[in-house]
Backbone and ligand atoms as CSV (ligand in chain L), in Angstrom:
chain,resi,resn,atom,element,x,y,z
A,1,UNK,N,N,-17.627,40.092,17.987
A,1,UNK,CA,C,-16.166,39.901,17.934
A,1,UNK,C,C,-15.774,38.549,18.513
A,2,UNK,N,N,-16.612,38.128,19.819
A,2,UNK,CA,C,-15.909,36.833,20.340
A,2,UNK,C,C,-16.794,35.841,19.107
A,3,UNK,N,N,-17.778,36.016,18.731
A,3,UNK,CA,C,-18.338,35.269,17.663
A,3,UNK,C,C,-17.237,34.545,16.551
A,4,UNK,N,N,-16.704,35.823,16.122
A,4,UNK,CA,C,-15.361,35.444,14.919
A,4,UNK,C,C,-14.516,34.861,15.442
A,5,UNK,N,N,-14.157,35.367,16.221
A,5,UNK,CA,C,-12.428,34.478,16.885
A,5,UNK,C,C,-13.196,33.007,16.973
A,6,UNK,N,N,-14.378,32.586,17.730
A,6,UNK,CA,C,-14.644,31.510,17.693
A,6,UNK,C,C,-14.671,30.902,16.485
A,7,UNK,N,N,-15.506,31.356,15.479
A,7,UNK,CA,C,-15.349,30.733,14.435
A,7,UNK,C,C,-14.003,30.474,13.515
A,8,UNK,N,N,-13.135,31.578,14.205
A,8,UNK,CA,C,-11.691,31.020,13.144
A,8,UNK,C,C,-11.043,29.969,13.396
A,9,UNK,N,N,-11.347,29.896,15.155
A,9,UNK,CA,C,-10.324,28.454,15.933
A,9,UNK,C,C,-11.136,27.347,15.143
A,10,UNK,N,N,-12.439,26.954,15.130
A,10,UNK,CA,C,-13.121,26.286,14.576
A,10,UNK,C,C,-12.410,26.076,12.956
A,11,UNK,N,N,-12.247,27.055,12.523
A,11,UNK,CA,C,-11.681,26.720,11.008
A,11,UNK,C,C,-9.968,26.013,10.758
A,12,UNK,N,N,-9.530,26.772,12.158
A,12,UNK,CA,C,-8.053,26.692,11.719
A,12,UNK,C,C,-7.823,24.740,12.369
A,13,UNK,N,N,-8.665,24.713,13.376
A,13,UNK,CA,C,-8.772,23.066,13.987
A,13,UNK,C,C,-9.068,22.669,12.951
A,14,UNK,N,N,-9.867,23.094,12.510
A,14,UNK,CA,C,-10.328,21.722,11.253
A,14,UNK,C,C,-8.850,21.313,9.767
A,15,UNK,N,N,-8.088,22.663,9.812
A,15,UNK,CA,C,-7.376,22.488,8.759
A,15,UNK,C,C,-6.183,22.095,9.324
A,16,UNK,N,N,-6.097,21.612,10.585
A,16,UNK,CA,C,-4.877,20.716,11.364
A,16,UNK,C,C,-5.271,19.693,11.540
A,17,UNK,N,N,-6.097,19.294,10.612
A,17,UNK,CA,C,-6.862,17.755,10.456
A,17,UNK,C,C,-5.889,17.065,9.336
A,18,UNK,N,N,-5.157,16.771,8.838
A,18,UNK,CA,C,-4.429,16.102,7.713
A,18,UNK,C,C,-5.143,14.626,7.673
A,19,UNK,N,N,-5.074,14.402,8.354
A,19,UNK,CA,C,-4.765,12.576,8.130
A,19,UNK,C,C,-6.049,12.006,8.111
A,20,UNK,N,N,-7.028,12.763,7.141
A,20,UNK,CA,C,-8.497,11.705,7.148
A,20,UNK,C,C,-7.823,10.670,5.274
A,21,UNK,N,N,-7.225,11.432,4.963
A,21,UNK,CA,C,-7.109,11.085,3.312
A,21,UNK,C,C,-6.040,9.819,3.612
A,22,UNK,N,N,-4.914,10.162,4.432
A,22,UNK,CA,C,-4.108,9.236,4.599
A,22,UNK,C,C,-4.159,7.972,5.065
A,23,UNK,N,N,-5.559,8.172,5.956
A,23,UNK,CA,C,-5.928,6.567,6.271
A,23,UNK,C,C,-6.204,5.470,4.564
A,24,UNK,N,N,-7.009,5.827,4.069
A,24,UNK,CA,C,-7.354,5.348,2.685
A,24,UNK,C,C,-6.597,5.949,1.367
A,25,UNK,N,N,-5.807,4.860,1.083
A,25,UNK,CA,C,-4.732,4.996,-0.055
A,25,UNK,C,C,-5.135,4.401,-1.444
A,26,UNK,N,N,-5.113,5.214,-2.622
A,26,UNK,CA,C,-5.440,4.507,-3.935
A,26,UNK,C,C,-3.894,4.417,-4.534
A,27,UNK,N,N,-3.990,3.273,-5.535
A,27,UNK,CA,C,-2.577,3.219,-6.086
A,27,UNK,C,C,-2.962,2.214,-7.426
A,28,UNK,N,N,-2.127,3.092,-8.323
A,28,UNK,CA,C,-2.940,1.982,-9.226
A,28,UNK,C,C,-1.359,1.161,-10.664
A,29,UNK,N,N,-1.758,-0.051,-11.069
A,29,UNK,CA,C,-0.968,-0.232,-11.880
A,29,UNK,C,C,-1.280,-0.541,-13.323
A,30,UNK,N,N,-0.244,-1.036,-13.684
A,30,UNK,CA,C,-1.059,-0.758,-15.228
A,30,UNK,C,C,-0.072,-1.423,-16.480
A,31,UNK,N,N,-0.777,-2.634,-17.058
A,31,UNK,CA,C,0.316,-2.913,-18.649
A,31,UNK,C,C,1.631,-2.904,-18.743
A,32,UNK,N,N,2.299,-1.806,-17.997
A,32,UNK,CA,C,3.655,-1.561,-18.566
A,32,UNK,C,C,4.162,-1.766,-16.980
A,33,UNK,N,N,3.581,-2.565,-16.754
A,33,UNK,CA,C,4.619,-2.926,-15.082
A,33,UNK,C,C,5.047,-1.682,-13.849
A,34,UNK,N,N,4.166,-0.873,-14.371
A,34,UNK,CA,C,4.338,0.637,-13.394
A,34,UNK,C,C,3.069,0.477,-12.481
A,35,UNK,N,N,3.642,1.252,-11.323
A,35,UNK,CA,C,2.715,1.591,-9.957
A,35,UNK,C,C,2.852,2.963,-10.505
A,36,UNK,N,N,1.612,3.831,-10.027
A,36,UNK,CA,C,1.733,5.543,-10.482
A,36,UNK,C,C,2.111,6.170,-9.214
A,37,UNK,N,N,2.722,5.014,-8.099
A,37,UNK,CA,C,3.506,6.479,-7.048
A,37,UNK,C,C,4.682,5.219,-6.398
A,38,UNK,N,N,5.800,5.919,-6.324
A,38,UNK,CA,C,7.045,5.627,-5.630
A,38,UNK,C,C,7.154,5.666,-4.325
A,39,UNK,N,N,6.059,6.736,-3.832
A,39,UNK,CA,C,6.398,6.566,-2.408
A,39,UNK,C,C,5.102,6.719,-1.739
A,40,UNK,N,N,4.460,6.238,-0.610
A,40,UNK,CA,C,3.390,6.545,-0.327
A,40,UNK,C,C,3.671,6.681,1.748
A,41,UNK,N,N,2.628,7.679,2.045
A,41,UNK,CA,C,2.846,8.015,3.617
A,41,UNK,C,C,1.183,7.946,4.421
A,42,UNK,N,N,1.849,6.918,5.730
A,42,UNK,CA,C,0.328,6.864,5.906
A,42,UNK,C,C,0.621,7.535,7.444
A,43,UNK,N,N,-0.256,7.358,7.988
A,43,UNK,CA,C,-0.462,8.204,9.191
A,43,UNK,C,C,-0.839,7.693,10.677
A,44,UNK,N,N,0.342,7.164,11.589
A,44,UNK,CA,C,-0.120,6.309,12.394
A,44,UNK,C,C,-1.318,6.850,13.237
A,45,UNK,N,N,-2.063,8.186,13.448
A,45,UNK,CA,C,-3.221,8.438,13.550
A,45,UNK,C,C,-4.487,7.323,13.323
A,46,UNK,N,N,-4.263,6.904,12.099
A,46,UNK,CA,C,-4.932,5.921,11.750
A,46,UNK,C,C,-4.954,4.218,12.122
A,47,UNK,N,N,-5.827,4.441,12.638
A,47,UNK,CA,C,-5.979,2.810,13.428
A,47,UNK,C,C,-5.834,1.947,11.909
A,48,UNK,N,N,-6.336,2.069,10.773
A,48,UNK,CA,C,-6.296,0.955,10.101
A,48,UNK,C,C,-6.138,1.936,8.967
A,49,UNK,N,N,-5.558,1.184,7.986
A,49,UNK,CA,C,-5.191,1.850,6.553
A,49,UNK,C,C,-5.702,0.791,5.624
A,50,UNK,N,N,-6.546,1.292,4.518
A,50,UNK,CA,C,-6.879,0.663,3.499
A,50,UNK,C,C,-6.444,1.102,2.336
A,51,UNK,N,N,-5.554,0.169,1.447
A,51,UNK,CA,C,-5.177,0.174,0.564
A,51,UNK,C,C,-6.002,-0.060,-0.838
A,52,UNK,N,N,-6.171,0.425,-1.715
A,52,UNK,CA,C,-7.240,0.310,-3.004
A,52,UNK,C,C,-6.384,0.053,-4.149
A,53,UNK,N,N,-6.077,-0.931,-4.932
A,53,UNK,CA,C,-5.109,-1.354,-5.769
A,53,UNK,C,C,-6.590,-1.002,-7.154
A,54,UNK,N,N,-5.818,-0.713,-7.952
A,54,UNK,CA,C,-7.020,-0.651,-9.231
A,54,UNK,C,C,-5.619,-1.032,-10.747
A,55,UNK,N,N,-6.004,-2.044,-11.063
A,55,UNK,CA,C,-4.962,-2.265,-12.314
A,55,UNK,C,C,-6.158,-1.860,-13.365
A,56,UNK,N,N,-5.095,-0.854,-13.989
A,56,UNK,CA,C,-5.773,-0.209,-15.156
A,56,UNK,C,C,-5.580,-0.412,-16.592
A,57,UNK,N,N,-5.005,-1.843,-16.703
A,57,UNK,CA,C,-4.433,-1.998,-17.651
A,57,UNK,C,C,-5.872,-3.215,-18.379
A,58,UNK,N,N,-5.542,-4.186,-19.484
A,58,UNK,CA,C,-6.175,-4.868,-19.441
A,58,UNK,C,C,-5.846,-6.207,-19.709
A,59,UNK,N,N,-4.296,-6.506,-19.665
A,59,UNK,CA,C,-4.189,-8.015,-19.594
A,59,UNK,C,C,-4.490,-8.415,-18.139
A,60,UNK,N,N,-5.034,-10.197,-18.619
A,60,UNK,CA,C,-5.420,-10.791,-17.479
A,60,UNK,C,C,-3.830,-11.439,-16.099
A,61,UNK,N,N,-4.920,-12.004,-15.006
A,61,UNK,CA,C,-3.998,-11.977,-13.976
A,61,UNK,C,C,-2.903,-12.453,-13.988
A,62,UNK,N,N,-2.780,-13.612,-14.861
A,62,UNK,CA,C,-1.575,-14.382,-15.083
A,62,UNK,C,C,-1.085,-14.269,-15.901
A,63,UNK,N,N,-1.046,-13.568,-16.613
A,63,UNK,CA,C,0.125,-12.860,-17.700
A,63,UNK,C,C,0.585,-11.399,-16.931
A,64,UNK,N,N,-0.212,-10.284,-16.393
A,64,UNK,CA,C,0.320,-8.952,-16.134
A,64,UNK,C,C,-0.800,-8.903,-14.911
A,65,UNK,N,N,-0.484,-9.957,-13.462
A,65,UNK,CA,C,-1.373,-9.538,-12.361
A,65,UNK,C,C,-0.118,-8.592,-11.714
A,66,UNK,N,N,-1.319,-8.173,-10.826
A,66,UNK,CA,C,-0.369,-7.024,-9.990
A,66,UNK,C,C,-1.056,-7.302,-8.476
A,67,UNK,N,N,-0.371,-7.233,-7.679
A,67,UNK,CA,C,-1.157,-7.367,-6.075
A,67,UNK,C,C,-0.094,-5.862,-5.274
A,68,UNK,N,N,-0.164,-5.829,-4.047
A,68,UNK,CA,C,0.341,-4.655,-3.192
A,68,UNK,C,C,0.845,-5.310,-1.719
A,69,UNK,N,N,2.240,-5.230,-1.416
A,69,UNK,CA,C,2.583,-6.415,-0.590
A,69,UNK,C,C,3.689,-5.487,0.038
A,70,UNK,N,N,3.295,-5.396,1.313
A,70,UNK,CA,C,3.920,-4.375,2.169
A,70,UNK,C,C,4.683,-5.058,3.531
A,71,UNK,N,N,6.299,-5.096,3.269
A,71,UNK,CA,C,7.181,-5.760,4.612
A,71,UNK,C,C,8.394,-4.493,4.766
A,72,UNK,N,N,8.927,-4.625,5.807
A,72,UNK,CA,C,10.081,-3.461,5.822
A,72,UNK,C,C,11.382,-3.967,4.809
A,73,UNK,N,N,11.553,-2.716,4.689
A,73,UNK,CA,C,12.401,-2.514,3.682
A,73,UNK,C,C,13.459,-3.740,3.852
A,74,UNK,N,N,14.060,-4.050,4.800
A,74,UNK,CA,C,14.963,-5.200,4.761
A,74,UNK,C,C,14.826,-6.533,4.473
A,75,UNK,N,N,13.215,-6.954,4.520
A,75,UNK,CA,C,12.570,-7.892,4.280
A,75,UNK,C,C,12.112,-8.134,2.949
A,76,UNK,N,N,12.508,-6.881,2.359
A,76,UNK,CA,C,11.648,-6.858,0.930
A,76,UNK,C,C,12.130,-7.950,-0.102
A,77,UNK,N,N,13.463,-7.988,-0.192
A,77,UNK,CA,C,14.046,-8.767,-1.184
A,77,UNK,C,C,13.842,-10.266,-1.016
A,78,UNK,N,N,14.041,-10.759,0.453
A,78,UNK,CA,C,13.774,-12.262,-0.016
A,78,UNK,C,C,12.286,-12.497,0.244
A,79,UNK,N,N,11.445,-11.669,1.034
A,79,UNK,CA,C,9.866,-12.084,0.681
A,79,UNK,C,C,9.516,-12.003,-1.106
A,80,UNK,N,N,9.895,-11.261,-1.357
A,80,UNK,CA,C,9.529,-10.990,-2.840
A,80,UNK,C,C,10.146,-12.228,-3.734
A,81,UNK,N,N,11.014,-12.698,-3.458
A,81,UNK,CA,C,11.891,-14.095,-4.131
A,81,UNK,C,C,11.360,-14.888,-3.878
A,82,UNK,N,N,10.596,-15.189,-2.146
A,82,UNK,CA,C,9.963,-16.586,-1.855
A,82,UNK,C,C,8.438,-16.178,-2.341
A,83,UNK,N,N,7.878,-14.997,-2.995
A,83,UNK,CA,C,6.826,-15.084,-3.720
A,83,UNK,C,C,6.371,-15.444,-4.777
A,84,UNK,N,N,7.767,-15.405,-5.344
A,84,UNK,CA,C,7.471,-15.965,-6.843
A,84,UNK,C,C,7.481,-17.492,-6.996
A,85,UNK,N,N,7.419,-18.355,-5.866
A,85,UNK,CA,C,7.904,-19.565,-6.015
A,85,UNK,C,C,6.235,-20.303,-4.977
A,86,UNK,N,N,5.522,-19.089,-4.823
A,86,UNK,CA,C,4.387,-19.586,-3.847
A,86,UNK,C,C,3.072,-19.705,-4.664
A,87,UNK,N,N,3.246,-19.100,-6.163
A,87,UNK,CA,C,1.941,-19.880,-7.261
A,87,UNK,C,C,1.472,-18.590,-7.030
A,88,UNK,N,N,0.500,-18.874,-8.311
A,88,UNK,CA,C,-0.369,-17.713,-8.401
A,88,UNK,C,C,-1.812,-17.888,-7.197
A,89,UNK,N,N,-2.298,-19.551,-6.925
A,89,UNK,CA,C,-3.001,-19.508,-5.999
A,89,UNK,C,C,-2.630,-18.907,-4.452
A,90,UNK,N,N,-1.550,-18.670,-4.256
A,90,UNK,CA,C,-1.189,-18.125,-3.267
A,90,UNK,C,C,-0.683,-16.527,-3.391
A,91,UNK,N,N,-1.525,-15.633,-4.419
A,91,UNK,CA,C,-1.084,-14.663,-4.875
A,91,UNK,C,C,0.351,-14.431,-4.779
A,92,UNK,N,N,1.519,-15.399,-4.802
A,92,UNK,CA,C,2.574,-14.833,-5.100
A,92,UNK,C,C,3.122,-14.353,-3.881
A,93,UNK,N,N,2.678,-14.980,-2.777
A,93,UNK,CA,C,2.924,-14.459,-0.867
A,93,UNK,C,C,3.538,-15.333,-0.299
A,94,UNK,N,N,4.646,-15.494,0.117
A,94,UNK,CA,C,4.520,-16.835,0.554
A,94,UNK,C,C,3.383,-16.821,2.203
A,95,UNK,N,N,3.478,-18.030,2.339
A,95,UNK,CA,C,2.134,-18.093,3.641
A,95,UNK,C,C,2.717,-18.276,4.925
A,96,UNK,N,N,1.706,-17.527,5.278
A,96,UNK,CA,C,2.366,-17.889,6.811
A,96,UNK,C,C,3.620,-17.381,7.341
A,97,UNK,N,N,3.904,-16.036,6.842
A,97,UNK,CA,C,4.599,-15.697,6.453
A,97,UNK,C,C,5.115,-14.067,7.293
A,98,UNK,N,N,5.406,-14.122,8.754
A,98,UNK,CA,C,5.791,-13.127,9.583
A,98,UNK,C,C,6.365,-11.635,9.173
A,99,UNK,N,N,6.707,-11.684,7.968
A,99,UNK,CA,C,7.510,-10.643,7.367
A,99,UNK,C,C,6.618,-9.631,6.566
A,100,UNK,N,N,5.371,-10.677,6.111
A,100,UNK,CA,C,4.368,-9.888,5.024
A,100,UNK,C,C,3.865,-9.077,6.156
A,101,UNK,N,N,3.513,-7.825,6.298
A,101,UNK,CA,C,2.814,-7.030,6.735
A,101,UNK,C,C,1.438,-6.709,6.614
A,102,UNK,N,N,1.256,-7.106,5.211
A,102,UNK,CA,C,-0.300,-6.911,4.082
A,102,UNK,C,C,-0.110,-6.886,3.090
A,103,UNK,N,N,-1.258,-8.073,2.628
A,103,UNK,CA,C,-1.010,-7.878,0.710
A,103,UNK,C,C,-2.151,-8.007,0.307
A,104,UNK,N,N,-2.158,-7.923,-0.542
A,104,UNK,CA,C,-3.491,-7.668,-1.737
A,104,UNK,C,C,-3.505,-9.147,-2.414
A,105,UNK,N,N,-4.526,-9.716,-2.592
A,105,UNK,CA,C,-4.822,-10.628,-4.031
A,105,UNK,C,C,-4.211,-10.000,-5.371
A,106,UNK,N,N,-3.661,-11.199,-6.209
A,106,UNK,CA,C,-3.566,-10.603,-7.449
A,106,UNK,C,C,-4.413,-10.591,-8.344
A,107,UNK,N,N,-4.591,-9.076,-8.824
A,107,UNK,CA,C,-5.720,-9.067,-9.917
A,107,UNK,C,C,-5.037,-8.721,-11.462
A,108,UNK,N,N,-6.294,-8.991,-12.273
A,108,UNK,CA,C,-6.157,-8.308,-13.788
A,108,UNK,C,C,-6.560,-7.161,-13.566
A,109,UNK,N,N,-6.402,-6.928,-15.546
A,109,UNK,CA,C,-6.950,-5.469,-15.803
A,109,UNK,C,C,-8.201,-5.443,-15.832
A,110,UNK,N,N,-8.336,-4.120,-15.221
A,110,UNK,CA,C,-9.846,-3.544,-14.771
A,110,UNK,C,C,-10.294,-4.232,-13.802
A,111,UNK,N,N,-9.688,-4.553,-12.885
A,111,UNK,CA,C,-10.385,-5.481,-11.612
A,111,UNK,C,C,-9.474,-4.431,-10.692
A,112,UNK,N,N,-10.268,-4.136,-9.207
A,112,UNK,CA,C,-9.833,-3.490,-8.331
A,112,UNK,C,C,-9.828,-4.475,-7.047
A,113,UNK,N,N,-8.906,-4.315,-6.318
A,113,UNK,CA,C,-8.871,-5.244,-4.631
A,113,UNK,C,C,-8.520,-3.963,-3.552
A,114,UNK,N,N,-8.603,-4.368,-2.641
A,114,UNK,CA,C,-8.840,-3.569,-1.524
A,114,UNK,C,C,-8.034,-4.991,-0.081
A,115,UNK,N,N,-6.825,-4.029,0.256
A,115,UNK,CA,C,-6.262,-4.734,1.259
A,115,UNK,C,C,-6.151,-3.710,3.157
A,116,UNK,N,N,-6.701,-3.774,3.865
A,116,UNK,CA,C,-6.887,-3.363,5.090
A,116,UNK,C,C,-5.462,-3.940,6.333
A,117,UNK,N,N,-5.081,-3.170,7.089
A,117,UNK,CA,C,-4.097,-3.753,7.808
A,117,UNK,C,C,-4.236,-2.009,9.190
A,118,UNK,N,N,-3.473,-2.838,10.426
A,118,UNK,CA,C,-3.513,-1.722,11.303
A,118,UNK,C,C,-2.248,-1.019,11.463
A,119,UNK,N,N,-2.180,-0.148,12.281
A,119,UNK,CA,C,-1.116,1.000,11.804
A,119,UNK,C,C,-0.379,0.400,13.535
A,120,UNK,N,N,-0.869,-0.618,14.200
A,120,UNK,CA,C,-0.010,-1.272,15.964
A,120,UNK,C,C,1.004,-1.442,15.618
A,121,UNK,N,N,1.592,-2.098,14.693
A,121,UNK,CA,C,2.527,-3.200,14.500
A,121,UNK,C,C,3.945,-1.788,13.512
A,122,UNK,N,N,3.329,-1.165,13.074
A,122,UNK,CA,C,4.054,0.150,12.505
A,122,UNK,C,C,4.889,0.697,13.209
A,123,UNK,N,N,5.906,1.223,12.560
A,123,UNK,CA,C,6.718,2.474,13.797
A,123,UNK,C,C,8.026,3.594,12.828
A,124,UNK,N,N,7.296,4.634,12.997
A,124,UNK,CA,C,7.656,5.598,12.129
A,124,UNK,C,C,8.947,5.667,11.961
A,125,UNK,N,N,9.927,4.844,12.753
A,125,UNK,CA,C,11.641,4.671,12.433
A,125,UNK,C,C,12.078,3.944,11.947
A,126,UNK,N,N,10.346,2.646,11.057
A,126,UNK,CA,C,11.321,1.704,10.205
A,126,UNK,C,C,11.040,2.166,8.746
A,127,UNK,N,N,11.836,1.708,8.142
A,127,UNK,CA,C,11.578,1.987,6.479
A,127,UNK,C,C,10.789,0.694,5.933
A,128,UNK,N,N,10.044,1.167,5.447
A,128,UNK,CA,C,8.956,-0.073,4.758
A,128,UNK,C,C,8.846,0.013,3.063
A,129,UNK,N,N,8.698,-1.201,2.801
A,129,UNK,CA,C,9.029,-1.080,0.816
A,129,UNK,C,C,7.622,-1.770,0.466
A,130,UNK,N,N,6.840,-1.463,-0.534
A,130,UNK,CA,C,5.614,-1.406,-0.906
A,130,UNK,C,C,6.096,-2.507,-2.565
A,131,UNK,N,N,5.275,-3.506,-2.624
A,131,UNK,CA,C,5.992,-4.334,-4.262
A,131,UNK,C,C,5.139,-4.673,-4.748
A,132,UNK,N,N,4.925,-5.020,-5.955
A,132,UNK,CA,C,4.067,-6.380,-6.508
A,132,UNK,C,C,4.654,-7.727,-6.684
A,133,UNK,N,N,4.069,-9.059,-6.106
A,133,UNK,CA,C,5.283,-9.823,-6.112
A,133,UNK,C,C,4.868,-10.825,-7.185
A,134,UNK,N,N,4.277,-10.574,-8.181
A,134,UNK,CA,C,4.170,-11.306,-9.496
A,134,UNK,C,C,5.568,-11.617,-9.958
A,135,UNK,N,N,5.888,-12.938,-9.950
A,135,UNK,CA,C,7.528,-13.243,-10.741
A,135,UNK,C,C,7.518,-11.863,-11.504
A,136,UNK,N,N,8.966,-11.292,-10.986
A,136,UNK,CA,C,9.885,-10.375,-11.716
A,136,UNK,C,C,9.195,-9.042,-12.011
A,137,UNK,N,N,8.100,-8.937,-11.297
A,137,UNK,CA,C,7.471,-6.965,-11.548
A,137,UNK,C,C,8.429,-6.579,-9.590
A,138,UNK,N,N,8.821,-7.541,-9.016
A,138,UNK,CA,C,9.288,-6.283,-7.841
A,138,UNK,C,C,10.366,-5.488,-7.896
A,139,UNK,N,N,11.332,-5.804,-9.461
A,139,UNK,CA,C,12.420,-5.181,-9.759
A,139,UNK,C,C,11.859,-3.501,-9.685
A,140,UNK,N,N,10.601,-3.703,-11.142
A,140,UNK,CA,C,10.256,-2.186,-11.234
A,140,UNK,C,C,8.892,-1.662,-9.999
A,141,UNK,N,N,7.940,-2.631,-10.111
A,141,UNK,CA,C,7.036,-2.604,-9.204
A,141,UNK,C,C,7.339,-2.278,-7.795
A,142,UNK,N,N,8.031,-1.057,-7.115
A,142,UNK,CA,C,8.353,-0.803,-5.642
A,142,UNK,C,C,8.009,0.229,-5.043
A,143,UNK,N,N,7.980,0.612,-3.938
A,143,UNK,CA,C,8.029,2.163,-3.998
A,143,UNK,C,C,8.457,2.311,-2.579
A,144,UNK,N,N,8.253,2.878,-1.686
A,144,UNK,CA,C,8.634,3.363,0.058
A,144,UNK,C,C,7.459,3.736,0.476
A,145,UNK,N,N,7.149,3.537,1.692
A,145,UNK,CA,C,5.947,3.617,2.599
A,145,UNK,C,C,6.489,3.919,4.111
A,146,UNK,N,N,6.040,5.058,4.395
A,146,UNK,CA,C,6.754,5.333,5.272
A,146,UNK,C,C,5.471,6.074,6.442
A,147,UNK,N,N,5.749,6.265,7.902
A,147,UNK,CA,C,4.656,6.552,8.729
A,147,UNK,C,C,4.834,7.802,9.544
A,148,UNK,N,N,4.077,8.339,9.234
A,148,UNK,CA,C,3.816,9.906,10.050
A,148,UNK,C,C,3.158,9.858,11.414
A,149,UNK,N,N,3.262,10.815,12.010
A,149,UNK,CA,C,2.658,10.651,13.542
A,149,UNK,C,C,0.775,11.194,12.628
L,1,ZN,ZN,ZN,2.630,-6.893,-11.009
């Protein structure tokens, strides 16, 4: 009998585990200027979050690139304006640039990037906006990113 009870705490701990998935985020875009999620939640649990961008489309970078460029929501609009004016060698970021939080390289279709950033600088009471800042995809290209304990 104390055998079972042990083994259930053992089961029920493990399923108050949420946040192994939330550290590592896939998101992918594609041809028609769509991201396949609007909103994404990461988990300040997590010391570092890696982001996995996969464009599934197949035009190349400079006609339909897509990158993943994460500042708070209030910041979103003019980082995203001074991106389009920073070249494609500068994936479309501007540099040096206090507001970017983390971004991705811009890729083509069928090319995947992978962008890493820590969850210190986070704080679950700001609102954060997720874009691609290829001239004119951050109209549709957006979504909300927001942080869980
Ligand atoms: Zn794009």
């Amino acid at each position: 009998m104390k055998i079972n009870i042990f083994v259930l705490l053992i089961i029920s701990t493990l399923s108050l585990e949420p946040y192994a998935a939330e550290c590592d985020q896939i998101i992918e875009g594609n041809d028609a200027l769509q991201f396949n999620s609007k909103a994404m939640t990461v988990s300040a649990g997590c010391e570092t979050i890696t982001v996995t961008l996969k464009h599934t489309g197949q035009l190349p970078a400079n006609i339909m690139g897509h990158n993943w460029v994460l500042t708070k929501s209030s910041d979103f609009m003019p980082v995203a304006q001074a991106g389009g004016g920073a070249g494609l060698e500068n994936d479309y970021v501007p540099q040096n640039d206090s507001r970017v939080i983390a971004y991705s390289k811009i890729i083509g279709g069928g090319e995947t990037t992978t962008v890493s950033f820590s969850t210190a600088d986070l704080s679950k009471s700001e609102s954060y906006t997720f874009f691609c800042s290829f001239p004119g995809h951050y109209a549709i290209m957006q979504g909300s990113l927001s942080v869980i304990d």
